[in-house]
TILUM-75380 format. One record per residue: x, y, z of N, C-alpha, C in turn. Coordinates in steps of 0.02 Angstrom, whole numbers, plus 50000, padded with zeros to 5 digits. Layout:
BEGIN
XYZXYZXYZ
...
END
This chain:
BEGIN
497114893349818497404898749857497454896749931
497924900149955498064899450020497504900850082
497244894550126496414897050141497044901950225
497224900450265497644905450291497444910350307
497144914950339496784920150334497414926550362
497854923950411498334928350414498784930550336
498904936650346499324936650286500104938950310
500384936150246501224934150263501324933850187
501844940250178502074939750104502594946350109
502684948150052503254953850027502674960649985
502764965649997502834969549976503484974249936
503174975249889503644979749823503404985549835
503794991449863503364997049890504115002649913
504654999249880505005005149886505235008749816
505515016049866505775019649803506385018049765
506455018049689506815017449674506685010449603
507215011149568507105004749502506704998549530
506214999249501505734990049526506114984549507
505804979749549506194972749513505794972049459
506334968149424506074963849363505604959749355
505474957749294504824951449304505064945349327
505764943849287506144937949324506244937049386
506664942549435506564943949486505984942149556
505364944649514504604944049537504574935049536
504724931749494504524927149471504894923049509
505684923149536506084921649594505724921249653
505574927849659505154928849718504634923849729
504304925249664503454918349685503674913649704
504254908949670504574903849703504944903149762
505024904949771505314909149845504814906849906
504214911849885503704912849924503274907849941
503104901949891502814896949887503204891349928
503954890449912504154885949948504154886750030
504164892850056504424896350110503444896150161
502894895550108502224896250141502224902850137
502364908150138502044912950124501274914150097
500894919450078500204920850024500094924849998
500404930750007500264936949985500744941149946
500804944749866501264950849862500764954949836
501074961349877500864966649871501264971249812
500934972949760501214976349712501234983549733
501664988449731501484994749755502294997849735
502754998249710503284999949698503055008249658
503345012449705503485020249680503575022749642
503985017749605504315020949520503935016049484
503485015549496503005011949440502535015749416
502675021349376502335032049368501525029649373
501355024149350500585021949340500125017449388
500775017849445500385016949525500295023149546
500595028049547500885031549582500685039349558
501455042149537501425047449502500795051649449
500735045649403500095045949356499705043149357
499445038449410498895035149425498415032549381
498095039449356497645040949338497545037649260
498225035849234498375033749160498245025549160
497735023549128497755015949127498515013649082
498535006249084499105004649077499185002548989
499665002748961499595001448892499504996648874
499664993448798499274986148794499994981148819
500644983948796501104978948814501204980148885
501074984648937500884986248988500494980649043
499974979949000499614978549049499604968849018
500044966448953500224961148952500634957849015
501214961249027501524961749077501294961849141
500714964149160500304963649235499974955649236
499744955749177499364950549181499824943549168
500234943149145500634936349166500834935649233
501014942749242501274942149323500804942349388
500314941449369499634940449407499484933749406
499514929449338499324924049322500024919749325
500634922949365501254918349391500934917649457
500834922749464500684926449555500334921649578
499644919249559499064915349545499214907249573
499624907949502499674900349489500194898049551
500524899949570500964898449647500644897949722
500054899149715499504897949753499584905349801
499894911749787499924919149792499294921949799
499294926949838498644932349813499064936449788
498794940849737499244947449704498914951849730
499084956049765498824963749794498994970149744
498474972149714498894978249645498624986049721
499074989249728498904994149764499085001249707
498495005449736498545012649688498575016349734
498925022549711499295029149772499195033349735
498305034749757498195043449733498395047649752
498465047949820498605054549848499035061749849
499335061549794499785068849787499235071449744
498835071249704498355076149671497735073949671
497365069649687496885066449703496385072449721
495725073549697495205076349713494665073649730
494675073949814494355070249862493645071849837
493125076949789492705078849758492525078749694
492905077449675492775076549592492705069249580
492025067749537491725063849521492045061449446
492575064349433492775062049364493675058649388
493795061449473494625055749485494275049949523
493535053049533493315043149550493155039849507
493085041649463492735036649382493435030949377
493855038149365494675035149351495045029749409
494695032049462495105026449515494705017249472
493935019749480493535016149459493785011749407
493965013749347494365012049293494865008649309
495225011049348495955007249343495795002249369
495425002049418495054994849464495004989549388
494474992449346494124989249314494694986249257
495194990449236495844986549196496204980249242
496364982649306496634976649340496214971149336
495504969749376495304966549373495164962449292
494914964849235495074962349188495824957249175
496404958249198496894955549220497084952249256
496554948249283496654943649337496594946549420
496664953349437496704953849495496054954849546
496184951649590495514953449634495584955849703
496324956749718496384960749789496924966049791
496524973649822496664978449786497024982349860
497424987149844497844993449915497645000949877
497185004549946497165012149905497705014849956
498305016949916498795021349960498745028949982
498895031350039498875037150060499505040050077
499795036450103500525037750128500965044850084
501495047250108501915049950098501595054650057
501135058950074500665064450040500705070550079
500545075550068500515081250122499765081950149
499635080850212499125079850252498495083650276
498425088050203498065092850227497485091650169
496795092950169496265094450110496405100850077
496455100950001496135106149970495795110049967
495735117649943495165121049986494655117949946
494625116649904494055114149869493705107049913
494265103949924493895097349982493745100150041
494045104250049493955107450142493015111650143
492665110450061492195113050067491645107950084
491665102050065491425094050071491615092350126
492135090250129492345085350213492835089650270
492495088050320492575091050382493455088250389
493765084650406494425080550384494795076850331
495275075350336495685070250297495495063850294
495285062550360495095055650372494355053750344
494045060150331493275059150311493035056450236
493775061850218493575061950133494025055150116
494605052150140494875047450118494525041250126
494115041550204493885036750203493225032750141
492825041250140492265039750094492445038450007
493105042349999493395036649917493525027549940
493875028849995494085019749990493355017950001
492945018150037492345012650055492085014349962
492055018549946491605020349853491875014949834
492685013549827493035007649784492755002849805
493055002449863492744995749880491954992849876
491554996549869491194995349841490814992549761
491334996249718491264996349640491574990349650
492124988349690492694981149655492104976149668
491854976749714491424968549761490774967849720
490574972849676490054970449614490334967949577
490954967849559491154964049507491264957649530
491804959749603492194954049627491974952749699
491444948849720491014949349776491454945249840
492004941949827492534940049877493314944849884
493084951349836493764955249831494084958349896
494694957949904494864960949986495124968549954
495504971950014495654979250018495764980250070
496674983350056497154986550109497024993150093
497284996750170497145005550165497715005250175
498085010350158498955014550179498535020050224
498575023250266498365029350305498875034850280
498765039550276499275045050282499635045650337
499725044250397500035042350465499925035450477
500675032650447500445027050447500965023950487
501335028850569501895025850608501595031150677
501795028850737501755031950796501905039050774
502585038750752503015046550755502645052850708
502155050150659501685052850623501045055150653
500685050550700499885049350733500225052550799
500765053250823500705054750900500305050350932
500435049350991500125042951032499435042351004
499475036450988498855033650916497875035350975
497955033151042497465034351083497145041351050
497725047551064497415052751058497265055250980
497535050350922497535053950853496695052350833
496415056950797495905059950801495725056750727
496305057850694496385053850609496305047850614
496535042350659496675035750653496215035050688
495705038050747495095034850778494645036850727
494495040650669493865040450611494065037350571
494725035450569494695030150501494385022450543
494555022250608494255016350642493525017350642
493215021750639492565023850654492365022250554
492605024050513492355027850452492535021550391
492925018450439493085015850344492755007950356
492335004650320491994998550312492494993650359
492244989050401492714985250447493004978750378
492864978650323493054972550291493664975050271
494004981850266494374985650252494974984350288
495754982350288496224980550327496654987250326
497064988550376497434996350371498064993550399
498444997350351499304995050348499594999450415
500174999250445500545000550508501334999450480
501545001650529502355000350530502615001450585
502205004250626502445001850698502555007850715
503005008550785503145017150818503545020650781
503965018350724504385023050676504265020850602
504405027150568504295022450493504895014650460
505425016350535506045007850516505725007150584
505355003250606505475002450676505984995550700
506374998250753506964993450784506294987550807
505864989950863505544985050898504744985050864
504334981650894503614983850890503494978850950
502974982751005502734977551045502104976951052
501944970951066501224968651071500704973451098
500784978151193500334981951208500154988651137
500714990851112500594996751059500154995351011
500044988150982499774984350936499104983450959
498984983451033498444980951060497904986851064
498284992751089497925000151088497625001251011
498285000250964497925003250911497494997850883
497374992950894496554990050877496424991550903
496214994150956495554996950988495525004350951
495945006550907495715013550910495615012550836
495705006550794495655006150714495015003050727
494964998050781494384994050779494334987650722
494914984850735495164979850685495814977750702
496394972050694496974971350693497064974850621
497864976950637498184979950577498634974750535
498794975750468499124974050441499844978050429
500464973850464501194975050476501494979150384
501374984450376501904986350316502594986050357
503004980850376503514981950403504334983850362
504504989350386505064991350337505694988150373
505924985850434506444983750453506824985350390
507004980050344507464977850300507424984050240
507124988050258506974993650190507484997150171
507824997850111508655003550138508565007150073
507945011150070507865015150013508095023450004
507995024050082508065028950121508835032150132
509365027550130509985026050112510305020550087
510405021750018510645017249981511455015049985
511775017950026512435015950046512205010750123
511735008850114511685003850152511364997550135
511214992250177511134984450162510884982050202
510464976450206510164974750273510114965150262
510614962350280510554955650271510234951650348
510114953350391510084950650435509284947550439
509124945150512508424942150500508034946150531
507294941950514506874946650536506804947350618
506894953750655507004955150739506564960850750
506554959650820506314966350856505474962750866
505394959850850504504957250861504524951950916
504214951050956504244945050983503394942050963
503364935650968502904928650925502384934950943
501944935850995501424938550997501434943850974
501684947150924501494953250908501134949250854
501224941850821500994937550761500414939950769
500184937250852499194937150880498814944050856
499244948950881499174955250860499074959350810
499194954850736499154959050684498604953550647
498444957350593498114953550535498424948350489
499174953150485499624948850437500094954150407
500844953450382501504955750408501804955350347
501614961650298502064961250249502844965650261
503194962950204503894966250236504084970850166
504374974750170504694978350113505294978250120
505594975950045506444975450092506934979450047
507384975050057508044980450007507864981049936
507984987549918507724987049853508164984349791
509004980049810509294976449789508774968049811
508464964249764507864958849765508614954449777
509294953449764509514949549793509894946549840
509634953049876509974952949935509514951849997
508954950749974508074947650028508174941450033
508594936850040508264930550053508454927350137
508794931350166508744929350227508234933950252
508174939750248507284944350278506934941950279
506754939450193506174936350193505984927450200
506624923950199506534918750224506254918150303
506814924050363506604921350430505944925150446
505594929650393504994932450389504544926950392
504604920250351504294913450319504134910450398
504844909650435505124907050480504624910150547
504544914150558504324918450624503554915850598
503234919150547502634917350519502364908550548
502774905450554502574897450570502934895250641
503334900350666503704898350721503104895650804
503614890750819503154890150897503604890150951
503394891951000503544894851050504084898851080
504824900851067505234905251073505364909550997
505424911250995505684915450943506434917750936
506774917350911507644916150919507794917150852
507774926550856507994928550760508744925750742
509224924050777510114923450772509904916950736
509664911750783509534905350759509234903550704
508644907950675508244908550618508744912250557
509494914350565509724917350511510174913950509
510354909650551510884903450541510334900950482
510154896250503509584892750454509594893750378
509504900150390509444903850308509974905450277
510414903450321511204907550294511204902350265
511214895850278511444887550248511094888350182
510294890250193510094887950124510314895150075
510524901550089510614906750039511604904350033
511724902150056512644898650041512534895649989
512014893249962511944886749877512004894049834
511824899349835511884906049780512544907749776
513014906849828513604911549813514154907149803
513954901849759514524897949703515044902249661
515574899549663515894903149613516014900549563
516354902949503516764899049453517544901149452
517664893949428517854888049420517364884149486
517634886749535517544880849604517604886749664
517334884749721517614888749790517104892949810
517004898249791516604901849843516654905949886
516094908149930516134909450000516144904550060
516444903950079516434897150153515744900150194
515864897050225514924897650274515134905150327
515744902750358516144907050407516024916350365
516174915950315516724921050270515754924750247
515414920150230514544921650219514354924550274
514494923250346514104923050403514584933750430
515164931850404515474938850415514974944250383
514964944750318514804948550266514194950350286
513624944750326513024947650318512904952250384
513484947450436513454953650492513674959450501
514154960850446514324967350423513734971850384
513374969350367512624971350333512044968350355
511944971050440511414966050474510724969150471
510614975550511509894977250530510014987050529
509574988550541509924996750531510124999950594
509874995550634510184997450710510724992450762
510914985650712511214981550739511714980250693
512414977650731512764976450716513024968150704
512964961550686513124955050690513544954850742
513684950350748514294945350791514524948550780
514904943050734515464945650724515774954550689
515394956750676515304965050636515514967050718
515154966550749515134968150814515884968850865
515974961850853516814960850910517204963550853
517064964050772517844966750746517804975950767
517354978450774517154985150787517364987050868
517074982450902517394982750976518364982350984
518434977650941519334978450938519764982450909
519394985450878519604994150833519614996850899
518984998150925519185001850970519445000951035
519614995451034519944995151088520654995251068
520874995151006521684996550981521595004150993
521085008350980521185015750965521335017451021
521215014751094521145018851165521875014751200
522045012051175522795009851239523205007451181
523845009651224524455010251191524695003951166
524905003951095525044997151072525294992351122
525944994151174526024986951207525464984251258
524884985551262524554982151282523854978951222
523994977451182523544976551121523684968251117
524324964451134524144957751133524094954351082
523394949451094523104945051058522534950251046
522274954251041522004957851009522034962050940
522644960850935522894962650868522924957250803
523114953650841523274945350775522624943950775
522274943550814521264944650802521104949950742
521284954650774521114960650729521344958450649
522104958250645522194957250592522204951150541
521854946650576521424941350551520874942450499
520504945850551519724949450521519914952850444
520304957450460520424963250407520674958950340
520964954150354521344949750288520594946950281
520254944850301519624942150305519094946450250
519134951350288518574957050254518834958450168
519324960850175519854962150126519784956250045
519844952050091519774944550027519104940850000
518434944850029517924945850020517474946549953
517914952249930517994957549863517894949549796
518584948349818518974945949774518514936849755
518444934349816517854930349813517234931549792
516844938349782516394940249776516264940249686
516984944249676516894946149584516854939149548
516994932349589517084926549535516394921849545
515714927349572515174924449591514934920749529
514524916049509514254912349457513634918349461
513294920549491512774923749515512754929949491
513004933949448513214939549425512604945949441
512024943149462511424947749495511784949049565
511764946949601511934945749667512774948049676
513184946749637513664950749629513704958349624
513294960549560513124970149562512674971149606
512184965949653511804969549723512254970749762
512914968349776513304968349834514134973749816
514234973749749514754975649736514754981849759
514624987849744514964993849775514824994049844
514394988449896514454989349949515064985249989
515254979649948515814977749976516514979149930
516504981849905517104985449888517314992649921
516874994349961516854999750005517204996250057
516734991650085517064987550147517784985850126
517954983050088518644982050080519194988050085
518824994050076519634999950035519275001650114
518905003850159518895004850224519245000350280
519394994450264519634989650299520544992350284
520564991450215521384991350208521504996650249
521155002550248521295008650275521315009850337
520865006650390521065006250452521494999450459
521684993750437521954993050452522914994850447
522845001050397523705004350388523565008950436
523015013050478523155015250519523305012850586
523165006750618523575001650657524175000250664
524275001550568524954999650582525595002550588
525115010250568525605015850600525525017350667
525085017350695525055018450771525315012350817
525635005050784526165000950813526685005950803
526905010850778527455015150776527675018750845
527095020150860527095023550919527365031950910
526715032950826527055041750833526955045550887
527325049450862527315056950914526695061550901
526665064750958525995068450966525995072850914
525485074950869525355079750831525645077350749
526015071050749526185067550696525415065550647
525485067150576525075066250547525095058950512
524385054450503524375049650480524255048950379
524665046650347524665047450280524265043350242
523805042450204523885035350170523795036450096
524265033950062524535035349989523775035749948
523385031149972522825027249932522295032049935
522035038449979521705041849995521815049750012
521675051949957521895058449932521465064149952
521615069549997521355072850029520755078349994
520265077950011519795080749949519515075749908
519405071249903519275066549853519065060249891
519235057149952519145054950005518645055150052
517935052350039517395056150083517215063350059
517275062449987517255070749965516565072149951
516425075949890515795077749870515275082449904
514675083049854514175089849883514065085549970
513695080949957513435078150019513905077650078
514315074950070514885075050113515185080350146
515185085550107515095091050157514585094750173
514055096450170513615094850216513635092450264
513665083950273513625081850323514125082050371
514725083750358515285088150382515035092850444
514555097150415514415104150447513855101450484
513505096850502512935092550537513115089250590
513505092550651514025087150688513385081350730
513655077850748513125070250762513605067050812
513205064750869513725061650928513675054750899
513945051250966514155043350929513405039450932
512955041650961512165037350954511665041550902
512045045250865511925045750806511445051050806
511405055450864511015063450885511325067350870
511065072950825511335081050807511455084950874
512125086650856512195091250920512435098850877
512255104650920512335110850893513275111250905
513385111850869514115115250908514605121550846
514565125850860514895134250826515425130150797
515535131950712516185132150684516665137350675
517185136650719517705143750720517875144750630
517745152150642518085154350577518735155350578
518835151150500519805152950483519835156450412
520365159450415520625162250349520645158550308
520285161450231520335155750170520455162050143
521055160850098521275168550024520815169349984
520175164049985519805164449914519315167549938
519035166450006518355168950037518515171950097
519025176450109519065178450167519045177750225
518885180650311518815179450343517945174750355
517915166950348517055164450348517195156350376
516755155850395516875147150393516695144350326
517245137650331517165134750277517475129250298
END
């Protein structure tokens, strides 16, 4: 095993269909070549992390853990199995600690010896029945995790253990100095004990070193990075190919060790978690653009096609900056977005060479699709397909509206397009909704009154 004491690996910890074992097994290889040490098992829809906890695993069940422990293993990996009591968990009852106890005792039978008790995404309050035992949240959680950890290290006397906190981001703890929760879990929970973070938001854009520095002093330990950057569970009409940003090297000094959770499409992680590999070993500047060049070269050997051809490096380097970070835009994503709008605000005869640019890109974006469906890669094809087939019928579409506004209509002239049928177009429950949610351009709710109009079916109402 990796002697390393920082940890640097992937976490499986979002919502939604888990990866596969094959998948997983990608990954170990992945991870091994790249130096990585650590995966953290913890995926949501796994009902017997999670949901049902409490249910040990069946026999073909827990066949399945245990190869993938003993892949995990053999790649020179730690496997982290994490359990998430917390939606019914009885911080008092001596019969859901037997059961935590138990499940310990099935994993470990299985090869595992380093364990995550999750708290996260629970409602933050004790039971009245716990509120009769422990004075806080932080009291009673803390005194189950130190119990485990205790039961595992008789068995397994070198066993480690991650905490999830129930506030486990700034925007949760409120300035971490004053949270009262996160200074007794620093006070309460055994110091051999590591506690997961994600920084000032649950995606955080940045994390900086002083924020990192406070909250060890108030955990009384460095934390371990649950970093979600790349996470797009939260919205699945989104993608996150870009590299790993927003950290600079010393936040490295700062933590324990930096797992990442990423798209919950597994093949669409290999630039995250490659420049994740990358930052992890980096010396002295840190330069994420430069670190996703890198990775772009070696993730270009996946997107072979058949017969022959491909994606070109150029045509790769578009696509991912069109699907970069959740708050950034690529390069190039970037200047084709800037030249939209700069066609939308002045009158075609001054548009130029800004246009044969423009409509470069769009034949660009457009022919994407079509390169994409003849992938050899047919995983990696359905991770990407309905997101770039979106990009494509959005592209054709602004770009026919360009090319009616080279027309130079008249004011109050309506724009048509055969292909997009009114009602059906951005339609659906959600869609309107978000209709009635107006949002400025930095992406803030603003209040603003919808005038009522006459509808024959519902009378005088908005609608």
């Amino acid at each position: 095993m990796d002697a390393n004491p920082f940890v640097c690996g992937v976490v499986e910890g979002f919502y939604g269909r888990p990866w596969s074992e094959a998948q997983r097994r990608q990954l170990f290889v992945w991870m091994q070549s790249w130096g990585m040490n650590s995966y953290l098992y913890a995926p949501k829809d796994d009902l017997k992390h999670r949901l049902f906890w409490r249910e040990p695993y069946s026999a073909g069940e827990a066949a399945g853990l245990k190869d993938l422990i003993r892949e995990c293993r053999r790649k020179g990996l730690r496997f982290i199995y994490a359990i998430a009591p917390g939606l019914d968990l009885s911080y008092t009852s001596r019969i859901d600690q037997a059961r935590l106890r138990r499940k310990a005792d099935q994993l470990a039978a299985l090869g595992c010896r380093d364990f995550t008790i999750a708290f996260d995404d629970i409602v933050p309050v004790l039971s009245t029945e716990d509120a009769h035992t422990f004075d806080t949240l932080a009291d009673a959680q803390s005194v189950v995790t130190n119990g485990f950890l205790k039961h595992v290290r008789e068995q397994i006397p070198d066993a480690t253990l991650l905490f999830c906190p129930t506030h486990y981001c700034e925007r949760m703890s409120g300035p971490v100095r004053h949270s009262e929760y996160l200074k007794q879990l620093g006070k309460c929970l055994d110091p051999a004990i590591q506690i997961l973070w994600t920084g000032p938001e649950i995606i955080s854009e940045t994390i900086t070193v002083d924020s990192l520095v406070e909250l060890r002093r108030v955990l009384r330990r460095k934390p371990v990075l649950w970093d979600n950057l790349h996470a797009n569970d939260y919205d699945l009409r989104r993608i996150y190919l870009g590299p790993y940003s927003g950290r600079k090297l010393g936040v490295r000094d700062a933590v324990a060790g930096i797992l990442s959770n990423p798209n919950c499409e597994f093949e669409a992680n290999y630039i995250p978690l490659r420049t994740l590999a990358m930052y992890a070993q980096a010396e002295g500047k840190w330069d994420p653009r430069r670190a996703f060049q890198v990775a772009l070269r070696g993730w270009s050997l996946q997107w072979k096609a058949h017969p022959a051809g491909g994606l070109s490096g150029a045509e790769l380097e578009l696509l991912c900056d069109c699907f970069y970070l959740p708050t950034e835009l690529g390069a190039r994503a970037k200047k084709f977005v800037d030249d939209f709008h700069f066609l939308l605000r002045v009158p075609p005869t001054r548009w130029g060479s800004m246009l044969r640019r423009f409509e470069a890109t769009c034949a660009e974006l457009i022919g994407l699709f079509d390169k994409l469906s003849a992938l050899k890669n047919r995983e990696l094809l359905h991770a990407m397909y309905r997101l770039v087939w979106e990009l494509r019928e959005e592209t054709r579409l602004i770009g026919k509206y360009v090319s009616w506004l080279k027309t130079n209509p008249p004011p109050g002239q309506r724009f048509i397009s055969t292909d997009n049928r009114p009602g059906i177009y951005r339609g659906g429950f959600v869609a309107a909704l978000q209709r009635l949610l107006p949002m400025d351009g930095q992406g803030r709710f603003r209040h603003k009154r919808i005038p009522a109009r006459k509808d024959s079916s519902n009378g005088d109402r908005p609608v």
